[in-house]
Residue frames as qw, qx, qy, qz and C-alpha x, y, z in Angstrom:
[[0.071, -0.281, 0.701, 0.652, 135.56, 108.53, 105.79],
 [0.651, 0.363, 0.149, -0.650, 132.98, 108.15, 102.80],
 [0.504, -0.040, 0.821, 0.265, 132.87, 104.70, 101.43],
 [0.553, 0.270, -0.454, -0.645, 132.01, 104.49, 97.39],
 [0.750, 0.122, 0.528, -0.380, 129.92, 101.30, 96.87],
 [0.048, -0.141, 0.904, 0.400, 130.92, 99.03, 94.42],
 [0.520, -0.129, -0.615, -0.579, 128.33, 97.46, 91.36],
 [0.449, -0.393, -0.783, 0.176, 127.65, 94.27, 94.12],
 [0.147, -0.272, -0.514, 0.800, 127.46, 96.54, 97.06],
 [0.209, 0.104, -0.034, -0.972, 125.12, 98.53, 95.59],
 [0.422, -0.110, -0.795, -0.421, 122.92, 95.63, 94.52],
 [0.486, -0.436, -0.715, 0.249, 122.53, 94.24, 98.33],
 [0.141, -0.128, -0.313, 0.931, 121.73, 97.72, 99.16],
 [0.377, -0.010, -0.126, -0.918, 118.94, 97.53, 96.87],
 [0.634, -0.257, -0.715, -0.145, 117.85, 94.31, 97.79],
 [0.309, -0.382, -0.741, 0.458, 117.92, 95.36, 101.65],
 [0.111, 0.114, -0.009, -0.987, 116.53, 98.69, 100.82],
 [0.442, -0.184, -0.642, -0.598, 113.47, 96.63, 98.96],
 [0.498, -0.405, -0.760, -0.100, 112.80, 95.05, 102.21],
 [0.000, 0.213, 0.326, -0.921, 113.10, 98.04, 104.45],
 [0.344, 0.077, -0.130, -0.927, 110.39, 99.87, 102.10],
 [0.602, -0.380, -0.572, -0.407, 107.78, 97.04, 102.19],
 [0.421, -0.428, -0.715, 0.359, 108.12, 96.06, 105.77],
 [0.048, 0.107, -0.074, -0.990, 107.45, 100.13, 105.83],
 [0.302, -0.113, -0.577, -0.750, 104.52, 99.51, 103.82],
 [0.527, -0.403, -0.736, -0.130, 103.32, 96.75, 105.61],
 [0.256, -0.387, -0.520, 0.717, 103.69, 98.72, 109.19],
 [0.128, 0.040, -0.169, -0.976, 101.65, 101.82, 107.29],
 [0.564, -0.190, -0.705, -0.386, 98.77, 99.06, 106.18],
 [0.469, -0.166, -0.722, 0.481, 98.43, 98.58, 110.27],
 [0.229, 0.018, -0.150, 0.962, 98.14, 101.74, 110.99],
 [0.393, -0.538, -0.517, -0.537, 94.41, 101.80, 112.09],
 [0.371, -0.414, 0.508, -0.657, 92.99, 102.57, 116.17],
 [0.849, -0.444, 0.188, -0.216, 93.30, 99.80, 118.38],
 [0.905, 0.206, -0.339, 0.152, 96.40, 98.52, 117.34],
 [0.603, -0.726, 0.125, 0.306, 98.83, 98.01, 119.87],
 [0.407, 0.748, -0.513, -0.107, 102.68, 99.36, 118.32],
 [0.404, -0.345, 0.847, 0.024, 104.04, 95.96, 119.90],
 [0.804, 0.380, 0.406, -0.210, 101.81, 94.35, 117.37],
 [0.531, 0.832, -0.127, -0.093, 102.99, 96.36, 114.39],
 [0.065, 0.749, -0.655, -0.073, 106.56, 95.63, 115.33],
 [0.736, -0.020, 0.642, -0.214, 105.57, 92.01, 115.83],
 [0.766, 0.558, 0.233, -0.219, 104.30, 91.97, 112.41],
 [0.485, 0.819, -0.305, 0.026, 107.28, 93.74, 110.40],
 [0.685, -0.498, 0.483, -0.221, 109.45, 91.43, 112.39],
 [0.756, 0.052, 0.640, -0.127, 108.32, 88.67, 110.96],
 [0.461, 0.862, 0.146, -0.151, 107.95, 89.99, 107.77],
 [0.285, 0.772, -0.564, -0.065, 111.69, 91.21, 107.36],
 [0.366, -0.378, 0.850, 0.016, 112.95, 87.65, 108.83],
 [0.764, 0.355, 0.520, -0.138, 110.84, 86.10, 106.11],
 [0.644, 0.765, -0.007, -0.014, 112.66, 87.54, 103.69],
 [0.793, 0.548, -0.049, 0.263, 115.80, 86.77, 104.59],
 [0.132, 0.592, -0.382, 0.697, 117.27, 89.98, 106.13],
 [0.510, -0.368, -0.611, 0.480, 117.55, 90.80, 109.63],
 [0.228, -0.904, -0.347, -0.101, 115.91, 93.64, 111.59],
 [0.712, 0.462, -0.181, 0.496, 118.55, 96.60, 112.13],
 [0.146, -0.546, 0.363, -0.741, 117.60, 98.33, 114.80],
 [0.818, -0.505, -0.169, -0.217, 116.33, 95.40, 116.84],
 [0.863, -0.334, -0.011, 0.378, 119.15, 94.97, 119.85],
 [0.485, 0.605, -0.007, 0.632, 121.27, 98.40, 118.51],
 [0.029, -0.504, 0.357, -0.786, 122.52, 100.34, 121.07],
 [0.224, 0.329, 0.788, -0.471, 120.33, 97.75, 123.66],
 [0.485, 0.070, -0.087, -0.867, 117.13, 99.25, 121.52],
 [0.292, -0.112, 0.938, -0.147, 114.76, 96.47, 121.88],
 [0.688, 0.493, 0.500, -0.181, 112.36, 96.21, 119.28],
 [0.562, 0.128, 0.480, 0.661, 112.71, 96.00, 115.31],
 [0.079, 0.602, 0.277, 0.745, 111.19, 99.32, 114.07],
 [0.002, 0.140, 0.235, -0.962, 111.08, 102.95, 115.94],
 [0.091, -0.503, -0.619, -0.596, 107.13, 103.81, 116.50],
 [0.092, -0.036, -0.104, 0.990, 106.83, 107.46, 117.06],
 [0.009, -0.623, -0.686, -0.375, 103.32, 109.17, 117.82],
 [0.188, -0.896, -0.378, -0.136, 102.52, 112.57, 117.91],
 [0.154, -0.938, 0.308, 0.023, 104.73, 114.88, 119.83],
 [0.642, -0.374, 0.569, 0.353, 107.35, 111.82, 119.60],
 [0.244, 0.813, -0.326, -0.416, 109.97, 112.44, 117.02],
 [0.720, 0.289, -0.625, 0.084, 112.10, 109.19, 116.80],
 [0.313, 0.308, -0.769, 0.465, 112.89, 106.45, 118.24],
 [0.615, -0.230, 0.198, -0.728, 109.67, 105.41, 120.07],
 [0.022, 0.170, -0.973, 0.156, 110.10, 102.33, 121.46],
 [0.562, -0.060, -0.640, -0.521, 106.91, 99.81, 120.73],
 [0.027, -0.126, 0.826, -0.548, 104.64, 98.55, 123.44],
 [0.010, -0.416, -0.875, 0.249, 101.03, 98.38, 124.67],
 [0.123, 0.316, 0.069, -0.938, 100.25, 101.68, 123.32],
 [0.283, 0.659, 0.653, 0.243, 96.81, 101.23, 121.40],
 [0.178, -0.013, 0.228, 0.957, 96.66, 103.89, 118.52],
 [0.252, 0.650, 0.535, -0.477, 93.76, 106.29, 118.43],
 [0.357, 0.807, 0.361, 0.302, 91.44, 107.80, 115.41],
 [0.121, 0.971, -0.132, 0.157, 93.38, 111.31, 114.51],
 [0.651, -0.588, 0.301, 0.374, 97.38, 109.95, 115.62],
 [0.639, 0.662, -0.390, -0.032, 100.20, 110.59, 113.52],
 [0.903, -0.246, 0.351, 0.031, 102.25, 107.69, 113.57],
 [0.383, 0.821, -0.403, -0.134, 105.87, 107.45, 112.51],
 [0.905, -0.307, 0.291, 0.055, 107.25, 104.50, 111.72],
 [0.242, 0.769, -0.582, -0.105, 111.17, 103.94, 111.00],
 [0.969, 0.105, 0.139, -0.174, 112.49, 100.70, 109.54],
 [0.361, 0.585, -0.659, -0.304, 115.86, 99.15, 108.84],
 [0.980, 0.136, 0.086, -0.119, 117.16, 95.73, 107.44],
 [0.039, -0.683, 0.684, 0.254, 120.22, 94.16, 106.90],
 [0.961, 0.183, 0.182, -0.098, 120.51, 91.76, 104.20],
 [0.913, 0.180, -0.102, 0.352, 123.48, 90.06, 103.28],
 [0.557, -0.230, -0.148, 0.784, 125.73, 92.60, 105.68],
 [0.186, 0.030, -0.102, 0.977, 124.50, 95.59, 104.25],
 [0.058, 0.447, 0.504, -0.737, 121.99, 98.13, 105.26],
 [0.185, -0.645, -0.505, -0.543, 118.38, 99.54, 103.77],
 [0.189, -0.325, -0.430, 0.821, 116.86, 102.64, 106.06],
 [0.170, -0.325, -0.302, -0.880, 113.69, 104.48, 105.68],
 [0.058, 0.358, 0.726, -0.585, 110.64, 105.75, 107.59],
 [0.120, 0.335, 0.497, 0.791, 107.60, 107.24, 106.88],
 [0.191, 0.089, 0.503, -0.838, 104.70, 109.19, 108.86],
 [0.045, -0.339, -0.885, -0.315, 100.74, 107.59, 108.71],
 [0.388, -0.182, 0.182, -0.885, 97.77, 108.91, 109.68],
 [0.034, 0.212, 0.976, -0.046, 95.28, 107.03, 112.05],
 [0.118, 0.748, 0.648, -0.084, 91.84, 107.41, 110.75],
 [0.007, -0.908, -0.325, -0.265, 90.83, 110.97, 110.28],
 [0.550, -0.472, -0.327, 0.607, 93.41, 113.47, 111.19],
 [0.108, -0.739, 0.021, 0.665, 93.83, 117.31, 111.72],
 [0.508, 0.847, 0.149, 0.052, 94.43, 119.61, 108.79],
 [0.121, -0.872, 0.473, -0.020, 97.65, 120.83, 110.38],
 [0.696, -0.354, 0.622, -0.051, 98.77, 117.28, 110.82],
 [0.771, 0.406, 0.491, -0.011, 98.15, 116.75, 107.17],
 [0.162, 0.970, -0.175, 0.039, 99.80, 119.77, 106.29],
 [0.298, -0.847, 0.438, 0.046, 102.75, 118.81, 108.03],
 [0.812, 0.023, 0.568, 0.132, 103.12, 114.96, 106.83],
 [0.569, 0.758, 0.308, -0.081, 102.55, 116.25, 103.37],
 [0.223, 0.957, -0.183, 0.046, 104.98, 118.99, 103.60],
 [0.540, -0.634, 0.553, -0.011, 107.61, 117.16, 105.58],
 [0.750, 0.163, 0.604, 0.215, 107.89, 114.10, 102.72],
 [0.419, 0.904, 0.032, 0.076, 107.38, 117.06, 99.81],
 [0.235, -0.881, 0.406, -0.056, 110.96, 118.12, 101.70],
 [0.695, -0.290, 0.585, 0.300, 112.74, 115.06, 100.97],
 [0.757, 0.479, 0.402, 0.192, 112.23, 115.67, 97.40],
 [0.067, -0.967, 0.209, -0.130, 113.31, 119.28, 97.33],
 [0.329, -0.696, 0.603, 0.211, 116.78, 117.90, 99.10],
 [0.758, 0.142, 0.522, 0.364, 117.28, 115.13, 96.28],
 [0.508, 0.856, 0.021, 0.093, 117.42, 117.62, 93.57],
 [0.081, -0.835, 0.529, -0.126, 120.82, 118.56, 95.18],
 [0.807, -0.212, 0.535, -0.131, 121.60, 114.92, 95.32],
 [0.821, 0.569, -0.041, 0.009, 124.01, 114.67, 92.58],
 [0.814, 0.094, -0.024, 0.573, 128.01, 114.26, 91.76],
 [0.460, 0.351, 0.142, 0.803, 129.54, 117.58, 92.68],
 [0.375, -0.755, -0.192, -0.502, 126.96, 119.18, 95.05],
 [0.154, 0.291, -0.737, 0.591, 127.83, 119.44, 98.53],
 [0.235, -0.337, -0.885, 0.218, 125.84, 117.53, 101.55],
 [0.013, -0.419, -0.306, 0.855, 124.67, 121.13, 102.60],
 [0.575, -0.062, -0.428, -0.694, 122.55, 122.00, 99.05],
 [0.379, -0.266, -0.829, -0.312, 120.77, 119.51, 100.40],
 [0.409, -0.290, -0.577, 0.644, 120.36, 120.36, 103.84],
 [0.039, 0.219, 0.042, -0.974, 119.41, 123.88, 102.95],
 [0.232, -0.092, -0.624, -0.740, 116.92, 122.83, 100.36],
 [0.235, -0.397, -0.877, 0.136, 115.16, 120.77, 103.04],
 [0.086, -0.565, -0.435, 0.696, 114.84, 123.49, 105.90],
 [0.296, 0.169, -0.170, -0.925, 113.87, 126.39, 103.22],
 [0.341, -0.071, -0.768, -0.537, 111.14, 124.52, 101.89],
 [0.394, -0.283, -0.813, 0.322, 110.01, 123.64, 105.25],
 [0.061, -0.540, -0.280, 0.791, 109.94, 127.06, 107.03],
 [0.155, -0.111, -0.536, -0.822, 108.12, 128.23, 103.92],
 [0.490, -0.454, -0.349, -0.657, 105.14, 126.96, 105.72],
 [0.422, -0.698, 0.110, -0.568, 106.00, 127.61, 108.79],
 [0.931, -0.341, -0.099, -0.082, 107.13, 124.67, 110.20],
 [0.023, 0.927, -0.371, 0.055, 110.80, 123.74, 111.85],
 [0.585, 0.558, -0.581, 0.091, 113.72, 121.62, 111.59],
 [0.825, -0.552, 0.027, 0.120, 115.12, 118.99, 114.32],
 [0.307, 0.858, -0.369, 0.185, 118.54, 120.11, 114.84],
 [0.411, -0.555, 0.719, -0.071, 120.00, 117.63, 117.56],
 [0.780, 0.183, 0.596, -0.044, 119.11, 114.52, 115.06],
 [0.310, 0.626, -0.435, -0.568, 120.40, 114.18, 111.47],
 [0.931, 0.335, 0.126, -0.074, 120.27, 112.03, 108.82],
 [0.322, -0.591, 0.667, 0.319, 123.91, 110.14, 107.54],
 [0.515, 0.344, -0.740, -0.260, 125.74, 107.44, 105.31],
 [0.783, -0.245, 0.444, -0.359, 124.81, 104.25, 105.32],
 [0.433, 0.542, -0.698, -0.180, 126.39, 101.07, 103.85],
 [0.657, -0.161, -0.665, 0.315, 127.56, 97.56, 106.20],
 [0.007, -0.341, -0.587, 0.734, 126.82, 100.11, 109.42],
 [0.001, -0.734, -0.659, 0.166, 123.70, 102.04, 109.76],
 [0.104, -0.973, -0.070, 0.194, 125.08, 104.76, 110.68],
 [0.748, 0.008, 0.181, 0.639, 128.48, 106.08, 108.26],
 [0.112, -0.599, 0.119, 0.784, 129.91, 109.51, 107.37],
 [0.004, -0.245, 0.221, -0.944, 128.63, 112.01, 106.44],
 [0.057, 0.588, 0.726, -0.352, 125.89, 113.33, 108.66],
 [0.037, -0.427, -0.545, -0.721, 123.43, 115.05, 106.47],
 [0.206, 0.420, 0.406, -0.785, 121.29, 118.16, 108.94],
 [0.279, 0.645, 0.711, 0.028, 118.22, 119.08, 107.94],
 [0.205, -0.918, -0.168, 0.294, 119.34, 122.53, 108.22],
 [0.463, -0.696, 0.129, 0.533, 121.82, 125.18, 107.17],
 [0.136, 0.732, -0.259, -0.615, 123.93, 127.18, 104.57],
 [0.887, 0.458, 0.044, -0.042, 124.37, 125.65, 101.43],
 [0.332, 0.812, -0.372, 0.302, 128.05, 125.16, 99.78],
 [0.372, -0.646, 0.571, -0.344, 129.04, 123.50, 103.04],
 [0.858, -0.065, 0.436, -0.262, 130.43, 119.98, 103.60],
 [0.534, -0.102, 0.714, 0.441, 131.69, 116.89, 101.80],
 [0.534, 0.265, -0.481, -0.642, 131.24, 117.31, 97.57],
 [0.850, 0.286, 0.380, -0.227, 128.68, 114.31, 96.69],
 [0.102, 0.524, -0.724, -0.437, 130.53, 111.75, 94.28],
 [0.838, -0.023, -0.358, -0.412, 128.47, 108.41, 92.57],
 [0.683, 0.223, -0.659, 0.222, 128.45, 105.74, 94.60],
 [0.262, -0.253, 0.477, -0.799, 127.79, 107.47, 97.79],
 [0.374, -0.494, -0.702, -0.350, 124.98, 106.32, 99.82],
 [0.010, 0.036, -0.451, 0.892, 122.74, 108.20, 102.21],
 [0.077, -0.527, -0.844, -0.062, 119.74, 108.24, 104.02],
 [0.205, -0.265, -0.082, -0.939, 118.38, 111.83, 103.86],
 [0.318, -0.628, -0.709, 0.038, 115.30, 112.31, 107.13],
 [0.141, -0.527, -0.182, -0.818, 113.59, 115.08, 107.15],
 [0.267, -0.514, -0.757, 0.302, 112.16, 115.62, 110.85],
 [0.050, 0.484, 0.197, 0.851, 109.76, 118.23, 111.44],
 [0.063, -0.373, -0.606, 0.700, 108.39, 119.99, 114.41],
 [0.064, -0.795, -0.458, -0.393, 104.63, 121.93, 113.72],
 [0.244, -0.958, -0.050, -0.140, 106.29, 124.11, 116.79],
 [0.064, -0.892, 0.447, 0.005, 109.35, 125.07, 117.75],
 [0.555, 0.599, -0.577, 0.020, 112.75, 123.00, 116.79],
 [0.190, -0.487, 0.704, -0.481, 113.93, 122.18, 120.58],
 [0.803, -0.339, -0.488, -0.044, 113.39, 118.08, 121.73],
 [0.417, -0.555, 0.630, -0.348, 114.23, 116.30, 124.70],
 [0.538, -0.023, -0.840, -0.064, 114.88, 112.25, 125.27],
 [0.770, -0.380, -0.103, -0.502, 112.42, 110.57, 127.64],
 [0.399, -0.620, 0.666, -0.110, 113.67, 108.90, 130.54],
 [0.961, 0.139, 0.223, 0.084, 113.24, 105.06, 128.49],
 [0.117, -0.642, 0.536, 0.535, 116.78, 107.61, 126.95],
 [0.385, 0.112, 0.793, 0.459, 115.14, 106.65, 123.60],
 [0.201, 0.777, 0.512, 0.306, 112.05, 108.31, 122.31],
 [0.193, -0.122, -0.017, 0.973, 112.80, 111.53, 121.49],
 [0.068, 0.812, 0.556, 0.166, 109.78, 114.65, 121.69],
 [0.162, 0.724, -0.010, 0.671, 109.12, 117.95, 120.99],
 [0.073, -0.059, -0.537, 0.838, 110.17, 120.42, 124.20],
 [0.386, 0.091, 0.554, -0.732, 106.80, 121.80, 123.77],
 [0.352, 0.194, 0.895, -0.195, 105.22, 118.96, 122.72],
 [0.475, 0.471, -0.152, -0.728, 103.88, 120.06, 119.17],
 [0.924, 0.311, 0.180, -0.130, 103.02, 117.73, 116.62],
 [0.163, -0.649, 0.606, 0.429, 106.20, 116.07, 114.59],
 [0.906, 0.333, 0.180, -0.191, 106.53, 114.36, 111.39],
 [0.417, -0.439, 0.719, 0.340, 109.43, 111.88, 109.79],
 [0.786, 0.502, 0.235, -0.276, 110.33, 110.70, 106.16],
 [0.101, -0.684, 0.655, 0.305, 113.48, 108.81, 104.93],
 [0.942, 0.326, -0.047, 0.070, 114.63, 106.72, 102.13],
 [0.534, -0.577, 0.490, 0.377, 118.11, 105.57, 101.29],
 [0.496, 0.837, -0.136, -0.187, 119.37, 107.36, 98.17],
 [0.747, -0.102, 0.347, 0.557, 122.31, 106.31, 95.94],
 [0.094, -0.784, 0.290, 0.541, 124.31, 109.05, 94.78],
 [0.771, 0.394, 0.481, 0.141, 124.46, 108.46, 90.76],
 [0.333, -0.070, 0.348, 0.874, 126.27, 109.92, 87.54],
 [0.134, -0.405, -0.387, -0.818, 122.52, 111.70, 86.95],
 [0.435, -0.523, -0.078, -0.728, 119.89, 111.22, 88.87],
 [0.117, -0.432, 0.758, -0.475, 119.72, 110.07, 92.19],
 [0.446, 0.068, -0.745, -0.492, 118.29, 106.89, 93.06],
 [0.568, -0.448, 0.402, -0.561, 115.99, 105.78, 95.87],
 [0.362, 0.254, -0.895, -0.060, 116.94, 102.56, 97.00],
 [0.373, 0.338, 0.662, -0.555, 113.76, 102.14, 99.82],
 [0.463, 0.070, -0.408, -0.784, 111.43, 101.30, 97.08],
 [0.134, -0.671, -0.710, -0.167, 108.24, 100.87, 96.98],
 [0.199, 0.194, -0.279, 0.919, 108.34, 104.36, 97.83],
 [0.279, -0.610, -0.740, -0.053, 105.21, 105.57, 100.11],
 [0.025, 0.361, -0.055, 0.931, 104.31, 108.94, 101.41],
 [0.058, -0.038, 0.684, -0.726, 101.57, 107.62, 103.98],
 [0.030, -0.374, -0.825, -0.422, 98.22, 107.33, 104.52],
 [0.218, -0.243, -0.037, -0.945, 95.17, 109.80, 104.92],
 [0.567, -0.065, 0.550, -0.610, 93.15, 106.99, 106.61],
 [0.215, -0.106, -0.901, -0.362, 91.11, 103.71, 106.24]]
């Protein structure tokens, strides 16, 4: 079932949404070679428990750290360690929070130092794609206009859609109805009514759609190991325009 959000509810959505999207920020600002990801999550840790909230994915499902960091061929869900990041990685980092019970979700994809053209391409195009599916992000549309808007926009330059991963509602859980593909027909799916919330994530693949999980049965990568980029906010569903509740919004970085 799709919960509507009440006025309050919707407040502490944007107040845990505020601290998703900086501790975001502040994990992007990191985002240089030699850092270890156990650092970064160290950092944004601290960071969200300074403000209050409480890391959402730290201890979910057993996951054991507070933000997903994802590099290169890894899609989501990259579990934080001793990796030290090199000049030219792309580096996806996904963030929630939970502040007073309810939930804030977004990610975004960095660049360390100097990277590829294709890699730039793909960040670029992959975040461009979240905007494209908000247009459809209104009272009366269905979950699918959005879905479609993503993937056409995508494969437009060539690139392709994760299809075993989707983006959903979110509210007091993380994870609430509906799931929201990146993919498929328009016209299809629940009708969008104000009050909704949802976190809309684009993943992209620079080669072919198909992952696999790694045996840690968390980090998910491409099958053949192509580059991948991620980019989500958590949107409130509005009587006009739709509103991003992950603000600061951020779109990455091109290097320091």
């Amino acid at each position: 079932m799709i919960t509507i959000k009440s006025a309050h509810e919707i407040e502490l959505m944007r107040q845990a949404g505020r601290i998703a999207a900086e501790a975001r920020a502040l994990a992007g600002s990191l985002v240089t070679p030699g850092i270890t990801t156990r650092e970064i999550d160290c950092e944004v840790r601290r960071f969200i428990e300074q403000c209050g909230a409480k890391p959402s994915f730290l201890g979910y499902g057993g996951f054991p750290a507070s933000v997903c960091c994802s590099v290169n061929e890894e899609v989501i869900h990259g579990i934080p360690g001793k990796r030290k990041l090199k000049e030219g990685d792309l580096v996806k980092i996904d963030v929630g929070t939970i502040y007073l019970g309810y939930q804030g979700d977004c990610a975004a994809t960095f660049a360390c130092g100097t990277i590829s053209d294709d890699a730039k391409r793909l960040m670029e195009v992959t975040r461009q794609s979240f905007y494209e599916g908000i247009k459809y992000a209104r009272p009366g549309q269905r979950i699918s206009d959005i879905s479609h808007a993503i993937q056409v926009y995508n494969e437009k330059y060539g690139f392709s859609m994760v299809r075993d991963f989707v983006g959903h509602g979110i509210g007091t859980e993380m994870h609430e109805a509906p799931e929201i593909p990146n993919y498929g027909a328009p016209g299809r799916g629940a009708r969008l009514a104000a009050g909704m919330t949802l976190a809309i994530e684009p993943m992209v693949n620079l080669g072919t759609f198909s992952v696999e999980v790694l045996a840690d049965g968390w980090t998910v990568v491409t099958r053949d190991r192509s580059l991948s980029s991620h980019y989500e906010n958590t949107v409130l569903i509005t009587e006009g325009e739709p509103e991003i509740l992950t603000i600061p919004d951020v779109g990455g970085s091109y290097g320091r």
